[in-house]
C-alpha positions in Angstrom: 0.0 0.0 0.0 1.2 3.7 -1.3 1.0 6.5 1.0 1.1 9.9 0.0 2.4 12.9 2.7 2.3 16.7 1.8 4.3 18.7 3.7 2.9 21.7 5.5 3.2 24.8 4.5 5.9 26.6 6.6 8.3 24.0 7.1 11.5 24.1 6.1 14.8 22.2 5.5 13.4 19.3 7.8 14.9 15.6 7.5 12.6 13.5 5.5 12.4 10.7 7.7 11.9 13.1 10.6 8.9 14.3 8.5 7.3 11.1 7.9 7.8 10.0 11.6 6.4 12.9 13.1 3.0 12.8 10.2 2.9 8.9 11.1 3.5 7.6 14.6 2.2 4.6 14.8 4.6 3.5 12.0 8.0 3.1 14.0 11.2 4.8 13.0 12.7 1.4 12.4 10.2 0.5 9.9 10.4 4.3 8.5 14.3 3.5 8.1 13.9 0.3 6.4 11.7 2.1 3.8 14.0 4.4 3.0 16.5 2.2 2.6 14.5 0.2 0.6 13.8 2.8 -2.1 9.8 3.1 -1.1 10.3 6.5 -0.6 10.3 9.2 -3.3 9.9 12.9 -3.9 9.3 13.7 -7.7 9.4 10.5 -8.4 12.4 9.7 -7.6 13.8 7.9 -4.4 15.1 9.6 -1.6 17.3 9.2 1.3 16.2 9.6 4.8 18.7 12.6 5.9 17.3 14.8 2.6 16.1 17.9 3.8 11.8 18.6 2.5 9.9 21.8 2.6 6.5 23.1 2.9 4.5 22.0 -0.3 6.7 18.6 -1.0 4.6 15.6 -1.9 6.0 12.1 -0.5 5.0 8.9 -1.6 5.9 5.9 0.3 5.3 2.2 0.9 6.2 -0.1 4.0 8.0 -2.6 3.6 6.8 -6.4 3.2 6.7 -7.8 7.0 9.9 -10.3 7.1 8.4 -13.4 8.7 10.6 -14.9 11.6 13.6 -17.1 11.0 12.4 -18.9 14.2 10.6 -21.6 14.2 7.1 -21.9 16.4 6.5 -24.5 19.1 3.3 -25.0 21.0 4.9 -24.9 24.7 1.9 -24.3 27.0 1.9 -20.9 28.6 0.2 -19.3 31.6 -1.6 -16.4 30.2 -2.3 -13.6 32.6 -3.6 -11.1 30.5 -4.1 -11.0 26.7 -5.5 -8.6 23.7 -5.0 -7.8 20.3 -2.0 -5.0 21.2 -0.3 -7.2 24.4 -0.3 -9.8 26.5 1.5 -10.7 30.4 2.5 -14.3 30.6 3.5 -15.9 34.2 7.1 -17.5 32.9 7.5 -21.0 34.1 11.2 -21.8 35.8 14.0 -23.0 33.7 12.3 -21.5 30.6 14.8 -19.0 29.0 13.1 -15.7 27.3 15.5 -15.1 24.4 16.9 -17.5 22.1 21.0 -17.8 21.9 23.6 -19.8 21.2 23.8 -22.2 24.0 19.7 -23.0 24.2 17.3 -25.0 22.3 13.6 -24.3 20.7 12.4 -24.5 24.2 12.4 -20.3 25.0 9.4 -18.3 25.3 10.4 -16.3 22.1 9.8 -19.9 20.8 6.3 -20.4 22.3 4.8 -17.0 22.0 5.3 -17.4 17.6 3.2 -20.3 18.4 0.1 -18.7 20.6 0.5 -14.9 18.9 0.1 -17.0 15.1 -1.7 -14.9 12.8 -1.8 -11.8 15.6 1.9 -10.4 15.5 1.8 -7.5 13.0 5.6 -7.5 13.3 8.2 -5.1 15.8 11.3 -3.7 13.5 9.7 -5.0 10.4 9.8 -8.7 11.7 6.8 -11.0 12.2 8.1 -11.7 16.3 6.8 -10.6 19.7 8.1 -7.3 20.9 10.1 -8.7 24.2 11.0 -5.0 26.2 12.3 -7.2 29.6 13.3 -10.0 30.7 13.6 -12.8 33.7 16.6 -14.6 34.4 15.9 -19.0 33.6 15.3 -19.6 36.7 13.0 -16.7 38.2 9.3 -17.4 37.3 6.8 -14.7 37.3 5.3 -11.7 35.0 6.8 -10.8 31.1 4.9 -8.8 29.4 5.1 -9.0 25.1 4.3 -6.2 22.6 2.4 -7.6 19.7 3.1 -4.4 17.1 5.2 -1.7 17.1 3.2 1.0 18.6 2.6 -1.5 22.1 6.2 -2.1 21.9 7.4 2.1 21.6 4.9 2.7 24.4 5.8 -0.2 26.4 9.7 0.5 26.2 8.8 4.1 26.9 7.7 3.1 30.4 10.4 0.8 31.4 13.3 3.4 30.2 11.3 6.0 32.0 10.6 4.1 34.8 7.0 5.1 35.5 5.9 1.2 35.9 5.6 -0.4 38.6 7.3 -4.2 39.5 7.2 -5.7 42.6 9.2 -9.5 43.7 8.7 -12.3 45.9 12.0 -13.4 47.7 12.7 -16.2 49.8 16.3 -14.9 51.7 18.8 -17.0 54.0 18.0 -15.5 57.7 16.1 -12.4 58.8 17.1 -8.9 58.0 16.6 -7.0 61.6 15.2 -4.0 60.3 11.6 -5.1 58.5 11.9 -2.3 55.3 14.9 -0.5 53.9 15.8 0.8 50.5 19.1 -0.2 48.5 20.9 2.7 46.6 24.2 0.8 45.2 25.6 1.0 41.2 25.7 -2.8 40.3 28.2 -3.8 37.4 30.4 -7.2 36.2 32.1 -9.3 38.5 35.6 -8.9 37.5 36.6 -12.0 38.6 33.6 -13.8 37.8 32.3 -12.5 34.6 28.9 -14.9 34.6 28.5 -12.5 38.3 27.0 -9.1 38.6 28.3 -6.8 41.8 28.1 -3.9 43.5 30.2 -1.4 42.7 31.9 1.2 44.7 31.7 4.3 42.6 34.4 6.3 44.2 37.7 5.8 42.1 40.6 7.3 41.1 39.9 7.6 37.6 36.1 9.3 37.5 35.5 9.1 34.3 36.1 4.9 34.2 32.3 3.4 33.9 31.4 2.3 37.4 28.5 -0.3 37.3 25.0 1.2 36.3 22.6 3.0 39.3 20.6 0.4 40.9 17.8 1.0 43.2 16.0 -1.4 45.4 13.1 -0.6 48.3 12.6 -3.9 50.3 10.5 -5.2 53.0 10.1 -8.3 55.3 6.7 -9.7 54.1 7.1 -13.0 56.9 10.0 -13.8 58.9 10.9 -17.7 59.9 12.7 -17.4 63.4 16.7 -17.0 62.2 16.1 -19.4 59.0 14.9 -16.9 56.2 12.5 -14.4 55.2 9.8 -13.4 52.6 10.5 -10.1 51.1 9.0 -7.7 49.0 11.3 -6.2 46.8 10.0 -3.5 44.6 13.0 -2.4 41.6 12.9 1.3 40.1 15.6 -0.2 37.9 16.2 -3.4 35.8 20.2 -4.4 35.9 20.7 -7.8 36.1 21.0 -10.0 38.5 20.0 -6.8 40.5 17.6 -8.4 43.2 19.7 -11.3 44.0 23.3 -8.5 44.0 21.2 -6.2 46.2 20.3 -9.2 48.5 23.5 -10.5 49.3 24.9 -7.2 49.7 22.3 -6.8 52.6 23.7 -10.1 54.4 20.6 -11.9 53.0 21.7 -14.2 50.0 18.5 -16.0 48.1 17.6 -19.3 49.1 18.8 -21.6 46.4 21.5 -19.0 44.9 24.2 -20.9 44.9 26.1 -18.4 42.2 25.8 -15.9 44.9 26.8 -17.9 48.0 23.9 -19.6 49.5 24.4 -22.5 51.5 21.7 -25.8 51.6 20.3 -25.7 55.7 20.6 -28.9 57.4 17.2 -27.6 58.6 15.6 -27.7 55.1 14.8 -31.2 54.4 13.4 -30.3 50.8 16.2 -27.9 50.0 14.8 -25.4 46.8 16.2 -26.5 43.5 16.5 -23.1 42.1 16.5 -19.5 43.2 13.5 -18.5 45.2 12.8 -15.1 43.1 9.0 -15.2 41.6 8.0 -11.0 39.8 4.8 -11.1 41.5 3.4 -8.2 40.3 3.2 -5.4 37.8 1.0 -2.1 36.9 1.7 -1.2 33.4 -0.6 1.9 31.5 -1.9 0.2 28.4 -0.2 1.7 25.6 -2.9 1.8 23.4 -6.1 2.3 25.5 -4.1 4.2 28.1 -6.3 2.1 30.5 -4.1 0.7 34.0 -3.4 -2.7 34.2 -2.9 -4.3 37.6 -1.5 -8.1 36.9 -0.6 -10.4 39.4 0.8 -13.9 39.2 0.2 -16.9 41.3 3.3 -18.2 42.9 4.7 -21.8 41.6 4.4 -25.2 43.2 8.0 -25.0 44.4 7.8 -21.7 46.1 4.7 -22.0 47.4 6.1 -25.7 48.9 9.4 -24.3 50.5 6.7 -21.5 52.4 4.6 -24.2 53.8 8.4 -25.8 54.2 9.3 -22.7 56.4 6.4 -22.0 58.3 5.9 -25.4 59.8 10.0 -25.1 60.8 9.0 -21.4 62.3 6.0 -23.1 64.1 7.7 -25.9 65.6 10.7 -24.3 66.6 8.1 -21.3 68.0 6.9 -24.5 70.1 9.9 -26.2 71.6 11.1 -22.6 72.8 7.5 -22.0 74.3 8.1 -25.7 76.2 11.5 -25.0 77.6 11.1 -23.9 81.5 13.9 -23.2 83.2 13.8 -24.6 86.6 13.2 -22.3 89.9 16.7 -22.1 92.4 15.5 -24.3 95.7 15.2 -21.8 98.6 17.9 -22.3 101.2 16.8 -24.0 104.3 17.4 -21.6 107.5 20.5 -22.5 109.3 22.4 -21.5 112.6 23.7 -17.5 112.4 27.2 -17.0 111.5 29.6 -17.2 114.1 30.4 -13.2 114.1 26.4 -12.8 114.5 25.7 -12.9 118.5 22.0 -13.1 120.1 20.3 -10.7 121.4 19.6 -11.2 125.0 16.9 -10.3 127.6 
């Protein structure tokens, strides 16, 4: 399909991909680029490029490209659908399910599954017949992702995680109990550099200011339900998304994830069904539709396995609660009255 833009009257030397973004917004620049690049756009009938300056009375004529239909292939893996329309849709990830395809993983991701429930209702993101993907969850973590089916849900769903106006809140089961029951974390997180597969936190303060020192990271916690001196649920809302930045922030607090083991956390002889990944479930998310502008609360129900290694912890706290409560210590026996010290004399009559 042709389109054909005037320019307004007024204007002058203004970039002609400029123009055409700001006449059509819900095409995004991306596409606008790959049209220009493609030769669909022309002025006089001839094809322009997308840094040529218009005026006020120039007549464009442009076509978007064909949608490039994904090199991926689609696999029906179930998913648990939160929330779902013709623009979007929330999904609560499953553990050990990895979001993007790479090198090292299989047609098992959730790139994978979502070709195979969005088929027929992904008008492409960049030109390309594939879910728009604007965050992420590590493997392990289960919990909300929420998927752009167009371009214009994507712009205005990356919009509000780079500006930071969403709100995410997480689930955390911690090693031991913090002894303050809310606090906020304010500490740059960046690579490990001995461990590159680790994030840290980094100190800021270095000799050389302008080296890049880790990326701001921001973290308000609080204890949700403590269990005696064995762990903790917590409540960890993030006003930034680094990675790893939950599980960084955690440890640097003394409080290392239950089932973390990259990060330090030791099984408890206590637990006898020890968690066999780490206890981090994104809980829940309010998002402003993109489209309709209309709030969306989502929440997702936590897993088997997390909700198991609760029950796990509260019938620890409970007995352990008990056998304290039982434990009497015994009263002193009361002296029996002897003779007076020898210093002591009698009174007499």
């Amino acid at each position: 399909m042709t389109h054909t833009y005037t320019v307004p009257e007024g204007i002058r030397h203004l970039r002609a991909d400029k123009a055409l973004a700001i006449a059509f917004p819900d095409h995004s620049r991306t596409a606008l680029q790959r049209a220009f690049d493609s030769g669909l756009v022309t002025l006089r009938g001839a094809a322009i490029k997308r840094d040529q300056s218009v005026t006020g009375g120039d007549t464009l004529d442009f076509a978007m490209p064909d949608l490039v239909a994904a090199t991926l292939r689609a696999v029906d893996i179930p998913l648990d659908v939160i929330y779902e329309d013709k623009h979007l849709l929330a999904v609560n990830k499953a553990s050990g399910m990895v979001v993007h395809p790479g090198a090292a993983t299989g047609e098992d991701t959730l790139v994978h599954a979502l070709l195979a429930h969005c088929a027929g209702s992904l008008s492409g993101v960049g030109g390309v017949e594939r879910p728009g993907i604007v965050h992420r969850l590590d493997r392990e973590t289960t919990g909300l992702i929420i998927v752009a089916k167009n371009d214009k849900a994507h712009r205005g769903l990356a919009e509000q995680f780079a500006d930071r106006s969403l709100h995410k809140e997480y689930l955390a089961l911690v090693a031991g109990s913090p002894s303050l029951l809310s606090g906020s974390i304010r500490k740059a997180i960046g690579r490990n550099k001995q461990h590159r597969h680790k994030m840290a936190v980094i100190d800021k303060e270095r000799q050389d200011d302008h080296e890049l020192q880790g990326k701001e990271a921001h973290t308000d916690w609080e204890v949700v339900e403590a269990f005696g001196d064995l762990a903790a649920l917590m409540r960890c809302v993030i006003h930034t998304g680094r990675t790893h930045q939950i599980r960084v922030h955690m440890k640097s607090l003394g409080h290392v994830l239950l089932g973390d083991e990259i990060y330090g956390w030791k099984a408890d002889p206590r637990l006898k069904l020890p968690p066999a990944r780490v206890m981090l479930h994104a809980e829940h998310m309010v998002v402003k539709h993109p489209l309709t502008g209309k709030m969306l609360d989502l929440r997702a129900p936590l897993p088997a396995d997390f909700a198991a290694q609760l029950a796990q912890l509260r019938k620890l706290a409970k007995a352990a609660a008990k056998a304290k409560a039982l434990i009497v210590t015994p009263a002193k026996p009361r002296k029996k009255a002897g003779p007076p010290p020898a210093h002591v004399h009698e009174s007499r009559l």
